[in-house]
Backbone as CSV, one residue per row, in Angstrom:
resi,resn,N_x,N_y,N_z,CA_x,CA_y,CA_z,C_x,C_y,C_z
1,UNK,0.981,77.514,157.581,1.552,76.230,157.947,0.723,75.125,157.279
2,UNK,1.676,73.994,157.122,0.783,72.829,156.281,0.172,71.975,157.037
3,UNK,-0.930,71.457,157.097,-1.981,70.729,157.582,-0.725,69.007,157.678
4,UNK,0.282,68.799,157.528,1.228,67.708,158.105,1.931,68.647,158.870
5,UNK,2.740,69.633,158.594,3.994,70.115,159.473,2.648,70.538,160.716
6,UNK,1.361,71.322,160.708,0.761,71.438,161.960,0.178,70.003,162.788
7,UNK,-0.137,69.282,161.760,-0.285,67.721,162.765,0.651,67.781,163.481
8,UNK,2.272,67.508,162.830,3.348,66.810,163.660,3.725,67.794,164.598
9,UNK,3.663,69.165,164.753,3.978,69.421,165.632,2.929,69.276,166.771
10,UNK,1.565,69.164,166.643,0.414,68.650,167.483,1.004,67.364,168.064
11,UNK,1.761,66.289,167.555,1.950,64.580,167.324,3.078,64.980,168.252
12,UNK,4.316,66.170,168.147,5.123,66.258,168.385,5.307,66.376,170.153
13,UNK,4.330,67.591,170.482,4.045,68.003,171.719,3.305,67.169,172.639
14,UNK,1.912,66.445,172.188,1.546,65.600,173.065,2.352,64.488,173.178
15,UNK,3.652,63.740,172.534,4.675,62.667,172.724,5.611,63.189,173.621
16,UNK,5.874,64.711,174.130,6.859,65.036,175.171,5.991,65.239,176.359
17,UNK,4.469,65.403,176.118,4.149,65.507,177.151,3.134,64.289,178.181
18,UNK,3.521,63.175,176.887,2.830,61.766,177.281,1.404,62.099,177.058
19,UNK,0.499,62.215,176.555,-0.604,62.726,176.352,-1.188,62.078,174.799
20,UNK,-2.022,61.582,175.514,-3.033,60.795,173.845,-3.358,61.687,173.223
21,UNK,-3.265,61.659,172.046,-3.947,62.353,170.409,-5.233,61.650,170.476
22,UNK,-6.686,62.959,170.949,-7.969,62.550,170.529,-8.202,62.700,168.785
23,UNK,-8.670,61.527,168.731,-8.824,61.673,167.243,-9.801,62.978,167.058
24,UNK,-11.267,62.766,167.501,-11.919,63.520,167.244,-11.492,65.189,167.297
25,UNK,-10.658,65.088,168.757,-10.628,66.296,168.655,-9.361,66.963,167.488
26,UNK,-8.827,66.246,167.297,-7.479,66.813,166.154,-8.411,66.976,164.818
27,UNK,-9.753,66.408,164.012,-10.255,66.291,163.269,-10.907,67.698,163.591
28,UNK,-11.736,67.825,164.737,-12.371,69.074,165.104,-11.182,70.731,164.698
29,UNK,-10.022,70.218,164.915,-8.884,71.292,165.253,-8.368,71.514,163.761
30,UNK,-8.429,70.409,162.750,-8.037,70.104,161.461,-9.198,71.190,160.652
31,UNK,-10.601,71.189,160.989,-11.859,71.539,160.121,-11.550,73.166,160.510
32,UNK,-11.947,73.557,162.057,-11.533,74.962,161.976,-10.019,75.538,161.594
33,UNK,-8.988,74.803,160.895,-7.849,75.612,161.059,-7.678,75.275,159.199
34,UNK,-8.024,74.411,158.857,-8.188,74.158,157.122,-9.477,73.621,156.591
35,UNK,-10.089,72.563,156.337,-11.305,72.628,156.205,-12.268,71.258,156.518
36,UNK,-13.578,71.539,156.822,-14.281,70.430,156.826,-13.583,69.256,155.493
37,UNK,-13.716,69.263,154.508,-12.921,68.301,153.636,-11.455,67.452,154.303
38,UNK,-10.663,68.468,154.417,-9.867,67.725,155.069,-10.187,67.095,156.334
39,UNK,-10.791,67.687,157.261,-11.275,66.998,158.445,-11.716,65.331,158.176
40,UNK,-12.774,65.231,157.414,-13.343,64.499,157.106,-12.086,62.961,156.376
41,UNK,-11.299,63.725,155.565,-10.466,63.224,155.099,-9.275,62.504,156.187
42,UNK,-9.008,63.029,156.957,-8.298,62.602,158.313,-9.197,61.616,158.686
43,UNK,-10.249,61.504,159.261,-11.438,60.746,160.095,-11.659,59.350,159.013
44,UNK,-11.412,60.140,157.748,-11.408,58.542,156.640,-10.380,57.714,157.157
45,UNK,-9.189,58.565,157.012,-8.096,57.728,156.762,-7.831,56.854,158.702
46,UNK,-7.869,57.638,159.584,-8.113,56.969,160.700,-9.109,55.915,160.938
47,UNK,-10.036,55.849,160.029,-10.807,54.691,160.328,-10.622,53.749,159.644
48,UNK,-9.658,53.916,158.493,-9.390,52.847,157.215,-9.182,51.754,157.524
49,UNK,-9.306,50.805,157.393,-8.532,49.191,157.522,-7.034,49.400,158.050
50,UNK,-6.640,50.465,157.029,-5.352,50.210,156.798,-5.000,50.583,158.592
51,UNK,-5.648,51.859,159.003,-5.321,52.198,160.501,-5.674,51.806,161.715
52,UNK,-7.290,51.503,161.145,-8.075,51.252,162.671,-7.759,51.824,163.964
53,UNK,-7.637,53.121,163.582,-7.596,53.780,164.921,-7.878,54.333,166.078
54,UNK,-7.789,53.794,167.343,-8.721,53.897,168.254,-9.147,55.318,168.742
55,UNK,-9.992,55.556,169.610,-10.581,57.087,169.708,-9.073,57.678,170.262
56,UNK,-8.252,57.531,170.853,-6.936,57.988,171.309,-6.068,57.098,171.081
57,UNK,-4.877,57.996,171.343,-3.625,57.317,170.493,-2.398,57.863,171.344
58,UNK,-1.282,57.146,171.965,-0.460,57.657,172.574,0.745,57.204,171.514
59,UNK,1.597,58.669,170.660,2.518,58.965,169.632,3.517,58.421,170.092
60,UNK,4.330,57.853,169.624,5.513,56.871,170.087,6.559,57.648,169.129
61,UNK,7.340,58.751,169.898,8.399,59.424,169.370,9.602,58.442,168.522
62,UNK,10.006,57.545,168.201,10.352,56.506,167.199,9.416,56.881,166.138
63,UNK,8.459,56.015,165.952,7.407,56.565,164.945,7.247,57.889,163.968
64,UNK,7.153,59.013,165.119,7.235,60.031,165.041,8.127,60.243,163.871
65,UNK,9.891,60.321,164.530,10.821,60.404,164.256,10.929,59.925,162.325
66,UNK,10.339,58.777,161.961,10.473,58.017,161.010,9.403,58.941,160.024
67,UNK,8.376,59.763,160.203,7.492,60.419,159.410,8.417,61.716,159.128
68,UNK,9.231,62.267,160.376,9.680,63.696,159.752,11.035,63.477,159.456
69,UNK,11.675,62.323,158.944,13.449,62.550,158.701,13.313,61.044,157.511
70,UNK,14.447,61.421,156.594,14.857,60.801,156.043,15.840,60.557,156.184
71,UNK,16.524,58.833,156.271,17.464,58.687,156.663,18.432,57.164,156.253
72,UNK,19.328,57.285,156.245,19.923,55.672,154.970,21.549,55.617,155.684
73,UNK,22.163,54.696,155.467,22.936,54.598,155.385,23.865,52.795,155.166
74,UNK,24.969,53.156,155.094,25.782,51.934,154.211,27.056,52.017,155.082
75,UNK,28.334,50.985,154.914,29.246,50.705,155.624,30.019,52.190,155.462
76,UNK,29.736,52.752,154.640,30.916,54.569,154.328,30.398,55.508,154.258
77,UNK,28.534,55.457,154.603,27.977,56.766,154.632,26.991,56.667,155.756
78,UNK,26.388,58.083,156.180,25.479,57.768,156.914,25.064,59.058,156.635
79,UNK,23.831,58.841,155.864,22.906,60.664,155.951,21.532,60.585,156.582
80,UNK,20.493,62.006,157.031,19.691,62.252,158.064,19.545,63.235,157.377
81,UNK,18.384,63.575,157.242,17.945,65.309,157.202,16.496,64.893,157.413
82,UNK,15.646,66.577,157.220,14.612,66.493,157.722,13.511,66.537,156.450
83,UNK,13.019,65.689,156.484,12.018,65.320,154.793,11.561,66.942,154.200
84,UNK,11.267,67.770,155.318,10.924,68.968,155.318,12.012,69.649,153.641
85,UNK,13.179,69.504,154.090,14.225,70.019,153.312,14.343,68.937,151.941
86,UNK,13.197,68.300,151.748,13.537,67.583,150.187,12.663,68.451,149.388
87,UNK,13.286,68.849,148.018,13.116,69.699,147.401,13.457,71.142,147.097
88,UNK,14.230,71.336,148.921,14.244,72.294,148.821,16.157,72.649,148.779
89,UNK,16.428,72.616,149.976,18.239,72.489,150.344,18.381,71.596,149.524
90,UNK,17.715,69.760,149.726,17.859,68.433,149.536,17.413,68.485,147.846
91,UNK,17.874,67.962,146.946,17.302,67.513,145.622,17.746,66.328,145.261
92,UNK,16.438,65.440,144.890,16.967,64.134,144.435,16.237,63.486,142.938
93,UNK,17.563,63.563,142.234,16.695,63.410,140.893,16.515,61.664,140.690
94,UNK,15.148,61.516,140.545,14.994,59.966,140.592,15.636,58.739,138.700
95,UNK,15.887,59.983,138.356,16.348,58.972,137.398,17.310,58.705,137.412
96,UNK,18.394,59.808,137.866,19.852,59.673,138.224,19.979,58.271,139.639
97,UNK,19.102,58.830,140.484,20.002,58.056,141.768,20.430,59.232,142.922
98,UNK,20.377,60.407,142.554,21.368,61.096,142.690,20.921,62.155,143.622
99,UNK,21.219,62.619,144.656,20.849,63.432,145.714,22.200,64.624,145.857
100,UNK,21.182,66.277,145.342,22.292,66.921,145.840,21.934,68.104,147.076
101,UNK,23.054,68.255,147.536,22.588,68.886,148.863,23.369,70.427,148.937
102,UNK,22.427,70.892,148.922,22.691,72.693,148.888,22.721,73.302,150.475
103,UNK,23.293,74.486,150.919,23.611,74.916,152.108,23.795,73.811,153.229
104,UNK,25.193,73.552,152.580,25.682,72.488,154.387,26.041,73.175,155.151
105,UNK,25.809,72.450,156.080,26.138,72.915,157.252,27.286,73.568,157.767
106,UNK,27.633,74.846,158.208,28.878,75.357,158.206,30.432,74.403,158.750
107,UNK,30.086,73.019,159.530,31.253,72.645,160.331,31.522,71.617,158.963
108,UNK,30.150,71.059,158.371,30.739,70.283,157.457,31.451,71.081,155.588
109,UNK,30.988,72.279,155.840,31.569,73.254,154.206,33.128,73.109,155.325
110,UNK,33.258,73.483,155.984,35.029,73.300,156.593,35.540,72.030,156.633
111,UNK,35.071,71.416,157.344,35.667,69.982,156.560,36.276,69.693,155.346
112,UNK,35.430,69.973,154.054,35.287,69.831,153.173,36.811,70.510,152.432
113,UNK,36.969,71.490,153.170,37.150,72.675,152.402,38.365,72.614,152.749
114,UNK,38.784,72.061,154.151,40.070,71.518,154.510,41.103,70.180,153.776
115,UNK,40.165,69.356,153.398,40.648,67.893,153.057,40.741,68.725,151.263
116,UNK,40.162,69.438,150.387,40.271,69.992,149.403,41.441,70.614,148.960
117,UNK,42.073,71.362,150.128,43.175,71.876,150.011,44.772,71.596,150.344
């Protein structure tokens, strides 16, 4: 598992269960499960200007929400998926513009597949 997908689900669980994220201790949990470097690297970036983050932190599922999904929409579209799936299902070639999306979802391949015919 990746040292983000295991944060967020850490970020994920203490936000259902109302429960502050100790910094220290997620840094402690970060070093034994990948490495002092990264540890250290977390503890940077939490202390940065940019974060200033206090010794605990209560995850505000909004927030949350906005780190693991990508999501847009306009007066005739509205798309959502999970950032997880860019690159992979999701491909978006940046010179085009152009986003294509591999294994839909079975209710929407029927849709599709109806208005086609």
């Amino acid at each position: 598992m990746s040292l983000k997908k295991w944060f967020l689900s850490i970020a994920r669980l203490k936000a259902e269960d109302r429960e502050p994220l100790e910094i220290k201790s997620i840094a402690s949990e970060v070093e034994s499960r990948f490495s002092i470097e990264q540890a250290n690297k977390f503890l940077e970036i939490a202390d940065s200007d940019s974060f200033k983050m206090e010794k605990e932190i209560f995850v505000e599922k909004a927030a949350l929400k906005k780190l693991t999904r990508l999501s847009g929409s306009s007066r005739a579209l509205t798309l959502s998926f999970d950032s997880e799936l860019l690159g992979e299902s999701v491909v978006f070639d940046a010179d085009s513009g152009t986003l294509v999306i591999k294994d839909l979802p079975k209710s929407l391949l029927k849709q599709l597949q109806s208005v086609s015919n």
